[in-house]
C-alpha positions as CSV (number, residue, x, y, z in Angstrom):
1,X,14.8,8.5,29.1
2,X,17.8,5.8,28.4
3,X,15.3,3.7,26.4
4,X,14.6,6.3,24.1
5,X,18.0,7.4,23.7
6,X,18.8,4.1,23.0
7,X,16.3,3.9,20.7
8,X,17.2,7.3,18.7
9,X,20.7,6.0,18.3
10,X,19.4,3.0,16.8
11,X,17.8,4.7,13.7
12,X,21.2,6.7,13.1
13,X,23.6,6.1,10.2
14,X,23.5,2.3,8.3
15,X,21.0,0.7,10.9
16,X,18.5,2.9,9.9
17,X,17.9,1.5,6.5
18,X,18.5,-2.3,8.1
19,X,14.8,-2.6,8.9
20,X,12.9,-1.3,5.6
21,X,15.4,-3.3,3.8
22,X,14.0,-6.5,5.2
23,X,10.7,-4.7,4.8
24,X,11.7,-4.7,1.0
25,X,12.9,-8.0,1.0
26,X,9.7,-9.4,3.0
27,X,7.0,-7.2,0.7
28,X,8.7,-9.2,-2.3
29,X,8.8,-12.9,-0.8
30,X,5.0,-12.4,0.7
31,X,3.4,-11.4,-2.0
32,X,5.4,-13.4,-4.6
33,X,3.8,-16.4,-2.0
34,X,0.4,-15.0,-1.9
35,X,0.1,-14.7,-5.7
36,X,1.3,-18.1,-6.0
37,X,-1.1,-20.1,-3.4
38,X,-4.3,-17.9,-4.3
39,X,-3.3,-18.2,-8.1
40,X,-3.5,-21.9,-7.7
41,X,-6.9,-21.5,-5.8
42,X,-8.0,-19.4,-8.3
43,X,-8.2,-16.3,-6.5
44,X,-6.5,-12.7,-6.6
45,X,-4.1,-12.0,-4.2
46,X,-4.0,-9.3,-1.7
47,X,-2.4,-6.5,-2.6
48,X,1.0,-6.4,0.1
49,X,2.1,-3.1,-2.2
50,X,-0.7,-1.3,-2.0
51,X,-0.9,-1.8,1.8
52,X,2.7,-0.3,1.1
53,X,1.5,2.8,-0.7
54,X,-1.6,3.4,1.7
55,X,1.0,2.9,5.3
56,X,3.3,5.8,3.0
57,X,0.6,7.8,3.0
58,X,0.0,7.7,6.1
59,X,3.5,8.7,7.6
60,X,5.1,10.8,5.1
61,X,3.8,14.3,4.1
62,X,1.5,14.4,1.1
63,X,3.5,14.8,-1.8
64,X,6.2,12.3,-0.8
65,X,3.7,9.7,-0.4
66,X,2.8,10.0,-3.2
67,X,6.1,9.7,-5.2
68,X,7.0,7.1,-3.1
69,X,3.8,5.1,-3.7
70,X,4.0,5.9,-7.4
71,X,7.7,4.3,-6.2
72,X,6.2,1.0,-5.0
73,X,3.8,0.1,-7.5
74,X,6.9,0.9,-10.4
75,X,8.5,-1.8,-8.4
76,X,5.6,-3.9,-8.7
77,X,5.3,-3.4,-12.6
78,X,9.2,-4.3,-13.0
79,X,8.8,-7.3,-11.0
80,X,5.1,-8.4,-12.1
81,X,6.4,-7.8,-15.9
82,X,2.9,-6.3,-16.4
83,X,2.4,-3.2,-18.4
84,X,5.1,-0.4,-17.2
85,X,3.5,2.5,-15.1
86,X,-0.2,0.7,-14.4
87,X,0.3,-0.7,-11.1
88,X,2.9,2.5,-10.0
89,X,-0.2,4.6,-11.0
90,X,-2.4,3.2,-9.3
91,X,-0.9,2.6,-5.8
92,X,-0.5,6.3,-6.2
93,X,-4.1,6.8,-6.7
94,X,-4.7,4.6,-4.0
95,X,-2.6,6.8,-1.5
96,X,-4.2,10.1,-3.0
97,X,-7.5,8.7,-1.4
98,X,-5.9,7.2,1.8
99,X,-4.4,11.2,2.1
100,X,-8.1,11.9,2.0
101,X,-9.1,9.4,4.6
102,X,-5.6,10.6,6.7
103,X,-7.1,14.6,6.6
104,X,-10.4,13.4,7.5
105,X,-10.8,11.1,10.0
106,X,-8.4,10.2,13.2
107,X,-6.6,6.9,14.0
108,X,-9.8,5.2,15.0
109,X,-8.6,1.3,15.0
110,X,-10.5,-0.8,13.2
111,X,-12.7,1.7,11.4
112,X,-10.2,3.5,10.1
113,X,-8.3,0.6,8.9
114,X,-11.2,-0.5,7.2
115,X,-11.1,3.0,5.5
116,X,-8.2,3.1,4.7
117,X,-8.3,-0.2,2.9
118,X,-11.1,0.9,1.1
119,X,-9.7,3.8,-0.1
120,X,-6.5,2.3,-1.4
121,X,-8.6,-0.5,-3.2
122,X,-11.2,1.9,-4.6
123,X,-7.9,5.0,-5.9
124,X,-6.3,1.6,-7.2
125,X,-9.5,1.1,-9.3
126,X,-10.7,4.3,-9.7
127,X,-7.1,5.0,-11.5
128,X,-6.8,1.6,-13.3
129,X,-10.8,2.1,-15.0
130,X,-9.3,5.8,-16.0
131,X,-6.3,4.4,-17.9
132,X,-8.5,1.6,-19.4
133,X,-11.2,4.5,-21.0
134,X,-7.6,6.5,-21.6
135,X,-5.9,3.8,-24.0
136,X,-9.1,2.6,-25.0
137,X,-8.0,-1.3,-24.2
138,X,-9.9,-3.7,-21.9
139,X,-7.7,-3.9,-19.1
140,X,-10.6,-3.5,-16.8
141,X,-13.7,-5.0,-17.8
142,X,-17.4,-5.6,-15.8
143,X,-16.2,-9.1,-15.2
144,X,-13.2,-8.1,-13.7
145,X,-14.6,-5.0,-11.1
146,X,-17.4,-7.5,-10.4
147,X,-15.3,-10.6,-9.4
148,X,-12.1,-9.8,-9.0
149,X,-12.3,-6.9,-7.1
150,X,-14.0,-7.1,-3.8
151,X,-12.0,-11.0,-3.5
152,X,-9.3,-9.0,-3.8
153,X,-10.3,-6.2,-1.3
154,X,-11.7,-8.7,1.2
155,X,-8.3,-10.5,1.0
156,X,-6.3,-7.5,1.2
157,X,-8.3,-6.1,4.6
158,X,-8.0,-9.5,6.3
159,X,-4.2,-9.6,5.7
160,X,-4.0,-5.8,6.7
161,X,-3.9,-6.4,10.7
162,X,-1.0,-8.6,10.4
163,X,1.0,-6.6,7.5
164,X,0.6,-3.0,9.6
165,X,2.3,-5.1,12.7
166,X,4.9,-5.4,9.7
167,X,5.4,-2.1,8.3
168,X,4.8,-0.6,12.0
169,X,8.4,-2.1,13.0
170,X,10.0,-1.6,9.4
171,X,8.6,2.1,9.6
172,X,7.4,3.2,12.8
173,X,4.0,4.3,14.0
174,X,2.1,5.8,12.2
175,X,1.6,10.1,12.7
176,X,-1.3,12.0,13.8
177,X,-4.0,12.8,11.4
178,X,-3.0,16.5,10.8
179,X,0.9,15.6,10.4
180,X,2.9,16.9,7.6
181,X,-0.3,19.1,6.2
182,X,0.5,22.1,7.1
């Protein structure tokens, strides 16, 4: 009982946003790494802010994870310098479908993080082919969904483990599968 009163007056007034500052701080060094290394080998990244979105979804109720995914990938897109509003739509469209995974299926371990990876990658996607048949450009192209993205999913789930240990202790665990539905 102390060590969780301890613990509850940890999270109280400026040391509660302590911990998801350096989550901030670390999301923006690792993946400004991890684009540089895999650039130089040629390879896309994993996608630390969509891991972002997809933990969001999964411990805030529906509608705020989605503004703040749609949060996280505008940070993205001001600190990429890509096109304003692509990647910001579609972390959010990558949450929407890890929602969908959340309401369906329990905290299972590994297949549900596999799921839940999957369904960030494929609402990331699924959103960024929308927008490219919206503004008829070639921001996605056959090329692209063919080689880019399953180097990029694979990379993502195999850094996933390690950033949920992450995002666990900048954000807590993670609720139950019905939380914040109702």
């Amino acid at each position: 009982m102390r060590a969780a009163a301890r613990v509850a007056h940890v999270h109280r007034g400026p040391a509660r946003w302590f911990r998801p500052a350096l989550y901030v701080l670390a999301l923006v060094v690792a993946q400004g790494l991890l684009s540089r290394l895999f650039d130089t080998l040629g390879l896309p990244a994993p996608d630390l802010f969509l891991l972002t979105g997809a933990a969001l979804a999964w411990r805030l109720p529906a509608l705020s994870a989605l503004l703040a995914s749609y949060g996280v990938g505008l940070a993205q897109d001001l600190l990429g310098g890509g096109m304003l509003g692509l990647h910001a739509a579609g972390v959010a469209g990558g949450a929407l479908l890890v929602l969908f995974v959340r309401r369906s299926f329990g905290d299972s371990g590994i297949f549900q993080a596999f799921l839940t990876v999957l369904a960030a990658t494929l609402g990331e996607w699924l959103v960024f082919l929308l927008l490219t048949y919206w503004m008829r450009s070639e921001l996605v192209t056959l090329d692209t969904l063919l080689g880019i993205v399953p180097v990029m999913f694979i990379g993502t789930l195999l850094v996933s483990p390690l950033w949920e240990r992450v995002i666990g202790w900048a954000m807590g665990p993670r609720d139950g599968q019905e939380e914040h539905f109702s």
